[in-house]
C-alpha positions in Angstrom: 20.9 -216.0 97.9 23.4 -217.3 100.0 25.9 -220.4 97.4 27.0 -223.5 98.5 28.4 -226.7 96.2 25.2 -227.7 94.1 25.5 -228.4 90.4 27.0 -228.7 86.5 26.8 -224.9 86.4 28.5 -223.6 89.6 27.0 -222.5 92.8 27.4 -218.3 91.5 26.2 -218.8 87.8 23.2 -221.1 88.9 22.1 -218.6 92.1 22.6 -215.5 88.8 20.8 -217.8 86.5 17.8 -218.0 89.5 18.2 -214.6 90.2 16.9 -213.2 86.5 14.3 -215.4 86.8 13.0 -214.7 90.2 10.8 -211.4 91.1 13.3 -209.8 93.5 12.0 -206.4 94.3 8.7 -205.4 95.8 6.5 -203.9 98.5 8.9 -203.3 101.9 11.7 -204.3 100.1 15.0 -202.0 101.3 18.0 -204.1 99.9 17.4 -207.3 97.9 18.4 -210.6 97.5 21.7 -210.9 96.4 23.5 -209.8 100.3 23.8 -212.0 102.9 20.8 -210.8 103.8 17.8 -208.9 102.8 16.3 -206.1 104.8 12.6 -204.9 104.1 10.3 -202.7 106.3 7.2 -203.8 107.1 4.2 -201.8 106.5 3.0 -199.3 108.9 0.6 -200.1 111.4 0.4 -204.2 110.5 1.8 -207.1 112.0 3.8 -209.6 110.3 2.5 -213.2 110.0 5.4 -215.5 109.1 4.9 -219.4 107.6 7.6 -222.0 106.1 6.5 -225.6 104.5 8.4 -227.9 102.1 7.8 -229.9 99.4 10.0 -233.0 99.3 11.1 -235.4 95.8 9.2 -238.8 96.3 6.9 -237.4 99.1 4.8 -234.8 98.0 5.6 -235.2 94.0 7.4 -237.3 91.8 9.1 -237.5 88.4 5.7 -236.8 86.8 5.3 -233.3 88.0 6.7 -230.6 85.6 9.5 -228.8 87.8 7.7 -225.5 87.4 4.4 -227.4 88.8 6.7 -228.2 91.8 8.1 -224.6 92.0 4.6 -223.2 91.8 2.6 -225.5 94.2 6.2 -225.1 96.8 5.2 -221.5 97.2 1.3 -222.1 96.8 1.1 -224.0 99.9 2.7 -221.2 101.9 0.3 -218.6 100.5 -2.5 -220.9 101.3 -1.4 -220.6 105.2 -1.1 -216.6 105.0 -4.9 -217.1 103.3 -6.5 -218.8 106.2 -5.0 -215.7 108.7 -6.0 -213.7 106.7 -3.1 -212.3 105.8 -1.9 -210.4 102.3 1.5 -211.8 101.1 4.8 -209.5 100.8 7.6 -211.7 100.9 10.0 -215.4 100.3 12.8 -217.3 101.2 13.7 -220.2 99.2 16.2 -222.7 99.9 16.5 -225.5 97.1 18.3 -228.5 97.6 18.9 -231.4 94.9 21.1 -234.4 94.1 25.0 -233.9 92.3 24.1 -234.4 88.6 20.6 -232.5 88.9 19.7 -231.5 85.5 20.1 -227.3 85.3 16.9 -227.4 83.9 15.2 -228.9 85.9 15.8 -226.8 88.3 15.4 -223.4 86.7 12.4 -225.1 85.9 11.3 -225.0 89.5 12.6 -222.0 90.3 10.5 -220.0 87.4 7.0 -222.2 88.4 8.0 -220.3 91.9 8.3 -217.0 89.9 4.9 -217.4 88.4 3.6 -218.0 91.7 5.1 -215.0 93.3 4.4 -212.8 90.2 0.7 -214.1 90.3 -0.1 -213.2 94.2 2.6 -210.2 94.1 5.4 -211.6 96.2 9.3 -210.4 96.3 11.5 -213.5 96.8 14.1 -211.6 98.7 16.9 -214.4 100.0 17.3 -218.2 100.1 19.7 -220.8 99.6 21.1 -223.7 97.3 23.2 -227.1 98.5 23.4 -230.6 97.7 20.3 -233.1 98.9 19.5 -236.8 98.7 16.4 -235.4 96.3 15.1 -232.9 95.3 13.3 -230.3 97.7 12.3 -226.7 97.9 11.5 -225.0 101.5 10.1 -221.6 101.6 9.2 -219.3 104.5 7.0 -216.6 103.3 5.8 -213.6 105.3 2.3 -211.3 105.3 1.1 -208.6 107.4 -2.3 -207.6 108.5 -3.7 -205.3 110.6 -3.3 -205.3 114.5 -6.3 -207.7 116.3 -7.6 -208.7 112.4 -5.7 -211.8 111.9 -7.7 -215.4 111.8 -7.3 -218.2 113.9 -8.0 -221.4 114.4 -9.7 -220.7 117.9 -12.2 -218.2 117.5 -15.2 -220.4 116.5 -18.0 -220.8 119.1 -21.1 -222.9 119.6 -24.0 -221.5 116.8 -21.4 -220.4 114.4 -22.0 -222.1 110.9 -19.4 -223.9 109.0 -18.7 -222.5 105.7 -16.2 -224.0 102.8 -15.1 -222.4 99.8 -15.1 -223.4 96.8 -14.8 -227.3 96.2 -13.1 -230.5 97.9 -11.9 -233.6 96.9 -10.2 -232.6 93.5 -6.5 -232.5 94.5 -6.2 -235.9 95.9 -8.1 -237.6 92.6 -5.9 -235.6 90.2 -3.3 -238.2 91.6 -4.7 -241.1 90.3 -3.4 -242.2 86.6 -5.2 -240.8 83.7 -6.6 -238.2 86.1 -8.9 -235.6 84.1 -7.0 -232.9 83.4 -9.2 -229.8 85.8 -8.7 -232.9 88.8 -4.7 -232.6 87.3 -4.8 -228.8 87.6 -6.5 -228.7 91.1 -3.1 -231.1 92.5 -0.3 -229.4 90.6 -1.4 -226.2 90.8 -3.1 -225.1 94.0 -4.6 -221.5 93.9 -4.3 -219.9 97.5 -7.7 -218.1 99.1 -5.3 -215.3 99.4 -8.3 -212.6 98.9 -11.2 -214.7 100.4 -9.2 -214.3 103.2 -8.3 -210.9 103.4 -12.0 -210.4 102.8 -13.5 -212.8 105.9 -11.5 -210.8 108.5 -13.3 -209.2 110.9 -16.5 -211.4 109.8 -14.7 -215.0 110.4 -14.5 -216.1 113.9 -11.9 -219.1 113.2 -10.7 -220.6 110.0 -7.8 -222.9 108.8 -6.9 -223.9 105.2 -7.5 -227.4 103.8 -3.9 -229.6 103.3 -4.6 -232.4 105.2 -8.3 -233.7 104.7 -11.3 -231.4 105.4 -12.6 -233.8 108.3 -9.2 -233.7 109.6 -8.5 -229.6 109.4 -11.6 -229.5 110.5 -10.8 -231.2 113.8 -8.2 -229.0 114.5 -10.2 -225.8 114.5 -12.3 -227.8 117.3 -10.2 -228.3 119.2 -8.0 -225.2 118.9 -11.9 -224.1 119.9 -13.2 -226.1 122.7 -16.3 -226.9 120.8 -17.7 -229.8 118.2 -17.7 -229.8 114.6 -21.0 -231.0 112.7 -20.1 -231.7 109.0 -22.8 -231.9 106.8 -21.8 -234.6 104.2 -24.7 -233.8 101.7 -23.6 -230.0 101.6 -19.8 -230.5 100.8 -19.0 -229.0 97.2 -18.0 -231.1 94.9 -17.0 -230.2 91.3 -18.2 -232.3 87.7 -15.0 -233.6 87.0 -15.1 -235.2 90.9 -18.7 -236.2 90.6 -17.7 -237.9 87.3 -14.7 -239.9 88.6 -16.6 -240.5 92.3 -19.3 -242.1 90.9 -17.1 -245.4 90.1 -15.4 -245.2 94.0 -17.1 -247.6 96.4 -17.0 -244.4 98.4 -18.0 -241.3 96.4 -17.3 -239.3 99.6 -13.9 -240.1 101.0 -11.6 -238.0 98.5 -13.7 -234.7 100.0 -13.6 -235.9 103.2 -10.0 -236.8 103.9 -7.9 -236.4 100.7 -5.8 -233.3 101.2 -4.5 -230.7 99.0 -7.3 -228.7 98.2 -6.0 -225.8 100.0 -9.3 -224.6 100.1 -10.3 -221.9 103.6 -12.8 -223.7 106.4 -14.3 -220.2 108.4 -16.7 -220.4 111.7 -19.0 -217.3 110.8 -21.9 -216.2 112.9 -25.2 -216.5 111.3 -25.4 -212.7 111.5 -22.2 -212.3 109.4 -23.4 -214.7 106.7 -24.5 -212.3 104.3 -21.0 -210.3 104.9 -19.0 -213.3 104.4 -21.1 -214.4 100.9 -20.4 -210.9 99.8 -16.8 -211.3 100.8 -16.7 -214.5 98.4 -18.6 -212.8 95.7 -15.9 -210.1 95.5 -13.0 -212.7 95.6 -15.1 -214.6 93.0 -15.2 -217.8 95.2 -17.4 -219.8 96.2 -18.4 -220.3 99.6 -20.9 -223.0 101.1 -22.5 -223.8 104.4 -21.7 -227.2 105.2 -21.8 -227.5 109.0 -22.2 -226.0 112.0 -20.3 -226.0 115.2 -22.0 -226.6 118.4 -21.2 -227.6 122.7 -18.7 -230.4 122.8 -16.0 -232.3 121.2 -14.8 -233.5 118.4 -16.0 -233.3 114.9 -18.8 -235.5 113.5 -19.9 -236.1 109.5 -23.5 -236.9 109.6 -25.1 -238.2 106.5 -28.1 -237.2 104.3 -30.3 -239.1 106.5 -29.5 -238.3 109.8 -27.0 -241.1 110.3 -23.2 -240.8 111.2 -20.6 -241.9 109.4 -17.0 -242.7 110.6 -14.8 -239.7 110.5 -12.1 -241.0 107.7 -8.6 -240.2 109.2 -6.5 -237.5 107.1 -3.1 -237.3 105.6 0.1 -238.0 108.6 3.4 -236.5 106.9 4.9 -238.7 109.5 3.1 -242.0 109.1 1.9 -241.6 105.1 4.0 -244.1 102.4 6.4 -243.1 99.6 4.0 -240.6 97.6 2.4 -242.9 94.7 -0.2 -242.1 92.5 -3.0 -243.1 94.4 -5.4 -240.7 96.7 -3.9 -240.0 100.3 
């Protein structure tokens, strides 16, 4: 990892410190962190499929979240995006950042919650970087491969193909609130990435995308990305007990699952004919996978009651417009 100026410990013993903790070697992996670069070779006969996202102190968590919650869901929400290409996971690069006066442990803390993600899904973190930052914040790039002409899109689905969700939405955003129960808790702290639902949907998926915005809002992008209308099923979204429990006192039961983020869950257009394939491909990742929806001639994506009726589409999460994070659903 590259050092620059960063805390109590010293740039070199807190990049050592990180380094013990951190999964270096793996798959592809030539020369290590630990250089000013790393060099890996990427498996034969696959393309690479390269992602970076950040988590940011005081807008995606906040004082309440156990560092190695922050560390794991950092690297999580990278997977998540190598998921919904369908893309198997090799490698990281993590830059942390974070105040003068940072508590050591708190960041160690972070960087072994991004250990046990990378141990977990059988990622090498093989470079990065540490300097001084208003807050605390963690940006990794992580990098897949799949095979050529097997990758996922967001632009493949066409009128006829259903609309299939795995397994359940909503959780994430009410594990924010205050006195959340704790499986709603899990669900936001500690996302688990579709990595082998989507391995397993290529070649049977036509588009797909992964839930971090709001289902009605991911789901807008993949038609458009498309050039064809979304029909979402409200009725058929699945929703787990603890949601159902907390929903039933929201003057809208349905908006968490609609537009509340985080679930990193996989959306997939399938062809009816590659139904079956795709529920099999579930069963063997052991996730659940619904038909909620179809897509169809035309624009736009509309959320259609039990009863025939429409319902506004609820807008989704804007890292550009959204508030300081609080504890309330986006």
């Amino acid at each position: 990892m590259a050092a620059r100026p960063s805390t109590r410990l010293g740039e070199f013993e807190l990049i050592a410190r990180m380094a013990r903790v951190l999964p270096l070697r793996g798959e592809g992996v030539v020369l290590p962190a630990g250089d000013d670069a790393a060099v890996v070779a990427p498996p034969r006969g696959e393309q690479l499929c390269l992602t970076v996202d950040e988590v940011v102190e005081d807008v995606h968590f906040d004082r309440r979240f156990a560092p190695a919650d922050v560390g794991w869901k950092a690297l999580a929400v990278n997977l998540s995006d190598l998921a919904a290409m369908g893309a198997r996971p090799l490698w990281a690069l993590v830059a942390l950042a974070f105040p003068r006066g940072e508590p050591v442990a708190r960041v160690l803390g972070a960087a072994r919650g991004i250990a046990a993600c990378a141990r977990r899904y059988g990622v090498a973190v093989v470079g990065g970087n540490v300097s001084r930052a208003p807050a605390l914040s963690i940006s990794i790039t992580a990098v897949g491969s799949v095979r050529p002409g097997r990758f996922l899109t967001r632009a493949g689905a066409r009128p006829g193909d259903l609309l299939v969700g795995s397994g359940t939405f909503g959780d994430a955003a009410l594990g924010l609130e205050a006195g959340a129960a704790p499986a709603l808790v899990r669900r936001q702290r500690r996302p688990a990435p579709r990595l082998e639902l989507g391995r397993g949907l290529s070649g049977i998926g036509t588009a797909c995308i992964d839930v971090s915005d709001g289902l009605a809002q991911d789901l807008a992008h993949v038609a458009e990305a498309s050039g064809v209308a979304a029909v979402l099923e409200e009725s058929r979204i699945p929703t787990s007990v603890p949601y159902r429990r907390r929903a039933r006192a929201l003057a809208d039961p349905g908006t968490p699952a609609l537009c509340g983020g985080e679930d990193y869950e996989l959306l997939v257009a399938v062809p009816p004919a590659r139904l079956r394939a795709a529920l099999a491909a579930a069963r063997r990742a052991r996730t659940r996978l619904s038909v909620i929806g179809r897509f169809e001639r035309g624009r736009g994506v509309r959320v259609v009651r039990a009863d025939g009726t429409e319902r506004p589409v609820p807008s989704g999460h804007d890292h550009l417009r959204a508030p300081p994070f609080d504890s309330g659903p986006r």
